[in-house]
C-alpha positions as CSV (number, residue, x, y, z in Angstrom):
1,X,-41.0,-4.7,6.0
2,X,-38.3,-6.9,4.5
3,X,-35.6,-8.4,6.4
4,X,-32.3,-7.1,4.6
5,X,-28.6,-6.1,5.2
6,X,-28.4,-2.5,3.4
7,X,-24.8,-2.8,2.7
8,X,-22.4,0.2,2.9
9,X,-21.1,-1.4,-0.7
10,X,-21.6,0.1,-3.7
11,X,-24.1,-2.9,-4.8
12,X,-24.5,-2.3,-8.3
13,X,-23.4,-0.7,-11.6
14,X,-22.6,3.0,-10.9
15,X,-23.7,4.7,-14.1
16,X,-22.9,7.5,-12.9
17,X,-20.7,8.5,-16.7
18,X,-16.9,9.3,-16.1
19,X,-14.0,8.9,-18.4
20,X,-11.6,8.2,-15.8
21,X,-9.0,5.2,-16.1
22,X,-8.5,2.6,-14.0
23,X,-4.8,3.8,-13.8
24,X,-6.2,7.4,-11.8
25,X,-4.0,7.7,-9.0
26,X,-5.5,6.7,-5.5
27,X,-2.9,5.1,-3.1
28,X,-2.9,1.2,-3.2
29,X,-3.7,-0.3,0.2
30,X,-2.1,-3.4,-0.3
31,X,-0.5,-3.4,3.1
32,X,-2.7,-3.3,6.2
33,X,-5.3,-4.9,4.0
34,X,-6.8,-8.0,6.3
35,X,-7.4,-11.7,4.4
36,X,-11.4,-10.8,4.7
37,X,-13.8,-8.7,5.7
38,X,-17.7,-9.0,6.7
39,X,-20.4,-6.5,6.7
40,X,-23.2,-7.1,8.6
41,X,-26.2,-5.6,11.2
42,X,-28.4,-7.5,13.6
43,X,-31.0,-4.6,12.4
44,X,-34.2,-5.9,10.5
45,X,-36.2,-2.9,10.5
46,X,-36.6,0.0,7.9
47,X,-35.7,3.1,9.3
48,X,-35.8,6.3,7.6
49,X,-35.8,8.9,9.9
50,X,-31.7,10.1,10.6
51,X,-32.4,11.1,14.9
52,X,-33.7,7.7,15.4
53,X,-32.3,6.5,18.8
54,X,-31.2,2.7,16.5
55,X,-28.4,4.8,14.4
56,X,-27.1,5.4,17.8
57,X,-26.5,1.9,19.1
58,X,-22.4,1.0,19.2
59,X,-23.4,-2.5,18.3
60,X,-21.4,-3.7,21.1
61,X,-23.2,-7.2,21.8
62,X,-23.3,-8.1,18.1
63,X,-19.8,-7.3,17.6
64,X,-19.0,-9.4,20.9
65,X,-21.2,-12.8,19.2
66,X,-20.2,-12.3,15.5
67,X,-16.5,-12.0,17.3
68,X,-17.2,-15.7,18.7
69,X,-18.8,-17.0,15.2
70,X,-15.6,-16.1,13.6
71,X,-13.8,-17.9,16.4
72,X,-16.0,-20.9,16.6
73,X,-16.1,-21.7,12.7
74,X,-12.0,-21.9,12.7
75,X,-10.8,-18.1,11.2
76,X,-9.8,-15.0,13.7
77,X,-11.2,-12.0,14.1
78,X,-9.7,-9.0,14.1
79,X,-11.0,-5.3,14.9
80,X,-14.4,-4.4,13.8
81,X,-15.5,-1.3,12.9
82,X,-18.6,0.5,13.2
83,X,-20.6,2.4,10.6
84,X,-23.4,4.9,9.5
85,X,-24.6,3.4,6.4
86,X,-27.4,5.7,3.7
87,X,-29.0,3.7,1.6
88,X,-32.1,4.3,-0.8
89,X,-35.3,2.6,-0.7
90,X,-37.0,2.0,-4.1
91,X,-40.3,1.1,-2.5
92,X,-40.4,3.5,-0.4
93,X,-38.7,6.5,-2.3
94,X,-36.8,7.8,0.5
95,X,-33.6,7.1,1.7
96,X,-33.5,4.4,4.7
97,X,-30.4,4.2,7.0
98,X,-28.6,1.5,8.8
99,X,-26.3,1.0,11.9
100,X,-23.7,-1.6,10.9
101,X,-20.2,-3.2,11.8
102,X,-17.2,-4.3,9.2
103,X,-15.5,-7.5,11.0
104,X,-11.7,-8.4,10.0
105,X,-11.1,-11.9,9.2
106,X,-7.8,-13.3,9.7
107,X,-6.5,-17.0,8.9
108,X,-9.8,-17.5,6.2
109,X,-10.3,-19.1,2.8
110,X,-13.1,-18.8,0.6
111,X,-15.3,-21.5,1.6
112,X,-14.6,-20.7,5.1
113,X,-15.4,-17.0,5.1
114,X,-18.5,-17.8,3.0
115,X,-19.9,-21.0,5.7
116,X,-19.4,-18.1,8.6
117,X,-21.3,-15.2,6.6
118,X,-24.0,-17.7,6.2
119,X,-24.0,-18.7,10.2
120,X,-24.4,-14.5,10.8
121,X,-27.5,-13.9,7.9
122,X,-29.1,-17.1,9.9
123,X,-28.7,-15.9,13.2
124,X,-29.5,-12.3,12.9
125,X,-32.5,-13.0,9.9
126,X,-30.6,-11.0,7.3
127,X,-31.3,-11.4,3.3
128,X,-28.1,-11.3,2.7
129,X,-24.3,-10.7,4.1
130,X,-21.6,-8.9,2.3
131,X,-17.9,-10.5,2.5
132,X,-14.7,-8.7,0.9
133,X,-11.6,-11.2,0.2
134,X,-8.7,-9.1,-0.2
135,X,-6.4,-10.7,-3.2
136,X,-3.5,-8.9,-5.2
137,X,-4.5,-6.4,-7.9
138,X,-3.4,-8.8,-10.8
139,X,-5.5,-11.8,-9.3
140,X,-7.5,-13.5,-11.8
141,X,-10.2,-13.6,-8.8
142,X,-9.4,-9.9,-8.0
143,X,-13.2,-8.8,-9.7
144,X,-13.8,-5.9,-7.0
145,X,-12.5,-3.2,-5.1
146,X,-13.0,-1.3,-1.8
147,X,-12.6,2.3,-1.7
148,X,-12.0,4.2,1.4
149,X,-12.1,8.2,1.4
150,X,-11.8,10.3,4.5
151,X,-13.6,13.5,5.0
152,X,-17.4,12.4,3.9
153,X,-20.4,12.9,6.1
154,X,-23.2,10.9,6.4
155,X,-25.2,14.5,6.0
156,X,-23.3,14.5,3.0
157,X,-23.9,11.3,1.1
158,X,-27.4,11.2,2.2
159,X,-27.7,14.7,0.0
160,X,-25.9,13.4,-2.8
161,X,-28.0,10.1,-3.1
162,X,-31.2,12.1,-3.0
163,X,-30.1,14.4,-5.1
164,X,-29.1,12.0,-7.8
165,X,-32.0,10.1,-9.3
166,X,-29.2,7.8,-11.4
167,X,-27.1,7.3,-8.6
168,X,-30.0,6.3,-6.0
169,X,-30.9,3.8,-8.4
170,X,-27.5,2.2,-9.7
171,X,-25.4,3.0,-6.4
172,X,-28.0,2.5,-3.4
173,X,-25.8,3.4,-0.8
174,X,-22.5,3.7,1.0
175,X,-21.7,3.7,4.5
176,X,-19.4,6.4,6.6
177,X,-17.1,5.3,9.9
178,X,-17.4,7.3,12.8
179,X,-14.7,9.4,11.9
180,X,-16.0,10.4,8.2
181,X,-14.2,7.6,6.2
182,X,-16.1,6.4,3.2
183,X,-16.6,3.2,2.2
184,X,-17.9,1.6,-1.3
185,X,-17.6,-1.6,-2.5
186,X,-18.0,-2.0,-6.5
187,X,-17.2,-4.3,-9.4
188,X,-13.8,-3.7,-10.3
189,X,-15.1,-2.8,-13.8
190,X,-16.9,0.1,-12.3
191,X,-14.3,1.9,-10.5
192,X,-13.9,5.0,-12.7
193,X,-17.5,5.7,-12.0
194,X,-17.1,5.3,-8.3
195,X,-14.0,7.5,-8.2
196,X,-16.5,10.0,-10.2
197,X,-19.2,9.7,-7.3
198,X,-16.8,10.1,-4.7
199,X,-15.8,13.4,-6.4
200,X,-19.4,14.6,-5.7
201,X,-18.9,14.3,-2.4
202,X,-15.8,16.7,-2.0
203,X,-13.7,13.5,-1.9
204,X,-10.0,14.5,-3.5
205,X,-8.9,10.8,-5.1
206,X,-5.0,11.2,-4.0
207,X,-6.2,10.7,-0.6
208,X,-8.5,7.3,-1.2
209,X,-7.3,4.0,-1.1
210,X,-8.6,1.0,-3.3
211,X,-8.0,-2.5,-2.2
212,X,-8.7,-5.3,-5.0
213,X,-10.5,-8.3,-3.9
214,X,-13.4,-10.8,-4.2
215,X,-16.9,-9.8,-2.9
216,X,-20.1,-12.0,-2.4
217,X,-22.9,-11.4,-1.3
218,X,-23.9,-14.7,1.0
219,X,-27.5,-15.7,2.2
């Protein structure tokens, strides 16, 4: 079974066809938006079936350590958040599903949020670990965005994935809080096709928010 984070992001090209503009109204969430953000799971096994007792766990000791690797490698953490992640498994044709946390980062630059993603894929044997740097929406670095929706269930995505053999393919996956809050991560270039996706999903755009920023994925 490989060892691998299954990101709530939207990982690759959504070619999911919309002409919609970058300019579509969502609300900006410039304010509130921390300096960084990690995505990780000390989970390494597949798991496909949505009662397993794993997608309960509150990820309380992991968040507790990952807490102190922030801390320890000179950045703060903030709150962390967990999540319900869907994701879609082209080996084994079915959708997989993950139990995750997304870890503020406070008083972080690049390199530094990068050196402590790399620390948390070593410790907890993960392929890889997503990190979000928030940056103004006119940065030349500002390559990404993070959209949040409210009112999406896991149930939900998990149909709309299956349902949609393009999607399944080009999106993978997304991830839901605990109180139905979307999440996707995207190439900036992409983010009328997201905003399409998240229509499929009952999503209405004024209420998202979109925060521009720098994304890597670090091994």
């Amino acid at each position: 079974m490989k060892q691998r984070l299954r990101v709530l992001a939207a990982v690759g090209v959504l070619t999911l066809g919309a002409a919609v503009t970058e300019s579509a109204p969502a609300a900006a969430a410039g304010h509130g938006c921390p300096t960084a953000q990690i995505f990780a799971t000390d989970n390494t096994a597949v798991i496909t079936d949505p009662a397993d007792p794993r997608l309960r766990t509150r990820l309380l000791r992991f968040d507790h350590e990952v807490r102190g690797i922030i801390h320890a490698n000179g950045a703060q953490p903030g709150p962390s958040t967990l999540l319900n992640g869907v994701f879609w498994s082209g080996e084994l044709k079915e959708a997989t599903y993950e139990r995750s946390r997304e870890f503020d980062v406070e008083e972080v630059g690049r390199d530094g949020l990068h050196h402590i993603a790399g620390v948390v894929a070593k410790r907890y044997h993960q392929e890889s670990v997503l990190t979000f740097r928030c940056l103004p929406r006119d940065s030349p670095g500002a390559d990404a965005v993070e959209i949040q929706a409210p009112g999406v269930s896991v149930g939900a995505l998990h149909d709309a994935l299956v349902a949609d053999p393009r999607a399944r393919d080009e999106l993978g996956g997304g991830s839901v809080t605990l109180d139905g809050r979307l999440i996707l991560i995207t190439p900036r270039a992409e983010l009328p096709l997201a905003r399409e996706f998240t229509r499929t999903l009952g999503v209405d755009w004024s209420t998202a928010h979109v925060r521009y920023g720098d994304r890597e994925f670090v091994e």
